[in-house]
C-alpha positions as CSV (number, residue, x, y, z in Angstrom):
1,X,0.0,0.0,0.0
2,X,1.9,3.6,-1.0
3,X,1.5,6.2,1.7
4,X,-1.0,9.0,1.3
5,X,0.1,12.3,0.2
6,X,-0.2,13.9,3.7
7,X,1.8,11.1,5.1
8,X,4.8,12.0,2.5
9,X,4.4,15.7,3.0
10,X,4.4,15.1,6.8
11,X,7.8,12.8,6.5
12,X,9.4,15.6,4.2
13,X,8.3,18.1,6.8
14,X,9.7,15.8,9.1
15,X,13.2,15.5,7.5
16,X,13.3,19.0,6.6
17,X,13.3,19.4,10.6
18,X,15.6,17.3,11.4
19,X,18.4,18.6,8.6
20,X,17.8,22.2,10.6
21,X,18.5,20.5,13.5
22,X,21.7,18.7,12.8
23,X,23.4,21.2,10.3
24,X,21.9,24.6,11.6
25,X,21.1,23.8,14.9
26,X,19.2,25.7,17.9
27,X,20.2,28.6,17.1
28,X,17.3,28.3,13.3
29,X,15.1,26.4,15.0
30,X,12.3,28.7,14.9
31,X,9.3,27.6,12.6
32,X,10.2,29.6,9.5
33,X,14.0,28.1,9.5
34,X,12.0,24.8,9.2
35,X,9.5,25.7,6.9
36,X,12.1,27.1,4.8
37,X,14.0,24.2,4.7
38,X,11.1,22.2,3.7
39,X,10.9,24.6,1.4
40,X,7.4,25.6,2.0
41,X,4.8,28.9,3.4
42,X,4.9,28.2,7.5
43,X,1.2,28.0,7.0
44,X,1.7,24.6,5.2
45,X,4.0,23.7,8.1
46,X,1.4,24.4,10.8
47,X,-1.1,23.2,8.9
48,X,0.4,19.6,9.7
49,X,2.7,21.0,13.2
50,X,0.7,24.2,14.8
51,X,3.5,24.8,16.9
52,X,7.4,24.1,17.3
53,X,6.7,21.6,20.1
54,X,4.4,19.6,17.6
55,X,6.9,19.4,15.2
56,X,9.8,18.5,17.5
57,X,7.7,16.0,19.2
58,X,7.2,14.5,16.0
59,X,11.0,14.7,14.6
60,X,11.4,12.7,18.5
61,X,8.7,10.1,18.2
62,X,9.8,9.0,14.7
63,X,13.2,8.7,15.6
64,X,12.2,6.6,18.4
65,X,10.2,4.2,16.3
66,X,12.9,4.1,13.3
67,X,15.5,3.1,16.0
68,X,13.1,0.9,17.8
69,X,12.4,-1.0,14.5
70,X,16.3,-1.2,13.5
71,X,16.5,-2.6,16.8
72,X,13.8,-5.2,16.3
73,X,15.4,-6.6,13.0
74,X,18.8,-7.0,15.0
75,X,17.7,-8.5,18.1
76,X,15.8,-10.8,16.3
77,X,12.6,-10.0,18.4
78,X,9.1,-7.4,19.2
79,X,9.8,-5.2,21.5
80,X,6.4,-4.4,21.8
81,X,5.6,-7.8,23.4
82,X,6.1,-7.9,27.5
83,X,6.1,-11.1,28.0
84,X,7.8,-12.5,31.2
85,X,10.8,-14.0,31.4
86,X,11.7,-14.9,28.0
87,X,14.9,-13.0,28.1
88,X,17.6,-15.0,28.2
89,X,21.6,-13.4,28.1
90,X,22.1,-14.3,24.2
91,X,19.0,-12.0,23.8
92,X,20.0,-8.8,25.8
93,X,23.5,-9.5,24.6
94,X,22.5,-8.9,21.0
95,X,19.7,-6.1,22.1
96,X,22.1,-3.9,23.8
97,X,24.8,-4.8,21.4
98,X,22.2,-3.6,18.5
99,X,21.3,-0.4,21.0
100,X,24.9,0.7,21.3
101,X,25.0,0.8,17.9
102,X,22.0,3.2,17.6
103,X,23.8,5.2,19.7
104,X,26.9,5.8,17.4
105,X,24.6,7.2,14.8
106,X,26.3,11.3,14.9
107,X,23.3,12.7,13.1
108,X,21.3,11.3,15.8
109,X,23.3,12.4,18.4
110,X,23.7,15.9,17.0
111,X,19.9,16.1,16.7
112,X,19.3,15.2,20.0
113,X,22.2,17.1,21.6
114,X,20.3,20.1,19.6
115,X,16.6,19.3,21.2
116,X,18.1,19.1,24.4
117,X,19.5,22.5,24.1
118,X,16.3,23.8,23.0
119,X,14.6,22.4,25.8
120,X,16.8,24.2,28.1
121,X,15.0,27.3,27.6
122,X,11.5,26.4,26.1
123,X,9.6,24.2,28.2
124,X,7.2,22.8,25.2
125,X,10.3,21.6,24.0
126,X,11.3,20.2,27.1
127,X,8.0,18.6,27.4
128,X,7.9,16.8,23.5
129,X,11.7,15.6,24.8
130,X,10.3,14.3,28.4
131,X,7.4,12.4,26.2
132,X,10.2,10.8,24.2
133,X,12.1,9.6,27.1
134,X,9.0,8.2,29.0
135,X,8.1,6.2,25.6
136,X,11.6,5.5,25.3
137,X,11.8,4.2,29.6
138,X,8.6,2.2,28.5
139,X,10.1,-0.1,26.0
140,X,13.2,-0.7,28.4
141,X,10.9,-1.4,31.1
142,X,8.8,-3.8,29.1
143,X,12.6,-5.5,28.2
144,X,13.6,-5.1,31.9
145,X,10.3,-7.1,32.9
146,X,11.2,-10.0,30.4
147,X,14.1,-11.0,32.3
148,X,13.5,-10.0,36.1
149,X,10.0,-10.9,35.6
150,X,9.7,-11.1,40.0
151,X,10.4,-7.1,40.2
152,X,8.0,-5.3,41.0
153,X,7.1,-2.0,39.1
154,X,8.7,0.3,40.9
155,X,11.6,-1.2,40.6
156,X,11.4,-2.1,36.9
157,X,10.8,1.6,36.4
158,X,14.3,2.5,38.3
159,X,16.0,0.0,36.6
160,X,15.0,1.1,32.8
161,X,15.6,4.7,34.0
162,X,19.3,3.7,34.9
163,X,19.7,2.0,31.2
164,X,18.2,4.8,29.5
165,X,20.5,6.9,31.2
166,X,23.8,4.7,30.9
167,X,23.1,5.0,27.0
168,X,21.9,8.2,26.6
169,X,25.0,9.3,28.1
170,X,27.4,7.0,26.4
171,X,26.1,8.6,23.4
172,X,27.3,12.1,23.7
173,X,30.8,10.7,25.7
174,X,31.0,7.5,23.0
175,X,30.6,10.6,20.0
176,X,33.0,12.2,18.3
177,X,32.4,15.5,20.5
178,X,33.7,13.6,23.8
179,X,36.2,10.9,21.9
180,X,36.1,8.2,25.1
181,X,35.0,5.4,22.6
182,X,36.8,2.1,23.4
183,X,36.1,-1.4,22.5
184,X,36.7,-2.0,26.5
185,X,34.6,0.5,27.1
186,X,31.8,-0.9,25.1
187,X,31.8,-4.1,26.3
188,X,31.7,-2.7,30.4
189,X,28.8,-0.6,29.4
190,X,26.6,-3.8,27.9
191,X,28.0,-6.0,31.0
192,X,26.1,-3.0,33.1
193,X,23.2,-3.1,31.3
194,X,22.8,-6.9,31.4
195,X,23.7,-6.9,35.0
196,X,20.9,-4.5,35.5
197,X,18.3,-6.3,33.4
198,X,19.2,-10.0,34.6
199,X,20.4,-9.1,38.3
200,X,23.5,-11.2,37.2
201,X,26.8,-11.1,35.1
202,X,26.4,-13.4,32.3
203,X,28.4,-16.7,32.4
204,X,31.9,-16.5,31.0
């Protein structure tokens, strides 16, 4: 089935966005830096994103979905489904693997480094980048719950916040920007994670 026309206008609006964000940056992020990247009347930008939080809500939730699927086609399993203990350390191994990757994408990183700075000073920004990260907590938690199944939710929630975190940070210091990449490195921040979703190191 081909797309409709408002779902392609909406995904070049979409890209558009996120070109601003990576090459120009906070500082022409203002709707008619968009729209004129887009290369359209900010009336047919708002038409589809009434305000900047809209959009940037938008630009975050598709790049939470696009990662989420990569992420599915490597791990070799829905991350949608919740169901309990059927994590085992092969699976996490190749999940967090496939996650860390994600997290070496520098467009990404730039993008996001850009929202964040935006959201320092414009709290509809801030709250389209808090949306994200509770989406983003919920999937972890629903991975979390597959292999500590006995947790109970407040528990499951602090745990996905601490993996979100370990990775959202090993992004920026992982990135060209920092420079602290390391194979080492890598390989101590999935042992963490797994540690943190199994409640054990995995057998050597």
């Amino acid at each position: 089935m081909t797309e409709s026309k408002g779902a392609l206008r909406k995904a070049a609006l979409l890209d558009a966005a996120e070109e601003v964000l990576i090459t120009k940056g906070n500082a022409n992020a203002a709707m008619r830096d968009f729209a004129a990247a887009a290369g359209v009347r900010i009336g047919h930008l708002q038409h589809y994103f009434p305000t900047r939080s809209d959009l940037i809500r938008a630009v975050l939730e598709r790049s939470l979905e696009r990662s989420l699927r990569r992420l599915e086609d490597s791990a070799g399993f829905d991350l949608h489904s919740e169901a309990a203990g059927t994590l085992s350390h092969d699976d996490s191994s190749r999940l967090l693997t496939a996650l860390l990757r994600e997290h070496s994408e520098m467009a990404d990183v730039r993008m996001h480094l850009e929202i964040w700075a935006l959201a320092a000073s414009d709290e509809q920004a801030a709250g389209a980048l808090r949306s994200f990260y509770t989406q983003y907590a919920a999937h972890v938690q629903g991975v979390v719950r597959r292999g500590r199944p006995e947790l109970p939710e407040p528990s499951l929630i602090g745990l996905a916040a601490a993996i979100v975190s370990l990775f959202e940070g090993a992004a920026v210091t992982r990135s060209d920007i920092a420079g602290l990449r390391t194979g080492s490195g890598d390989d101590a921040i999935i042992r963490t994670a797994q540690w943190l979703i199994h409640g054990q190191e995995p057998a050597q």
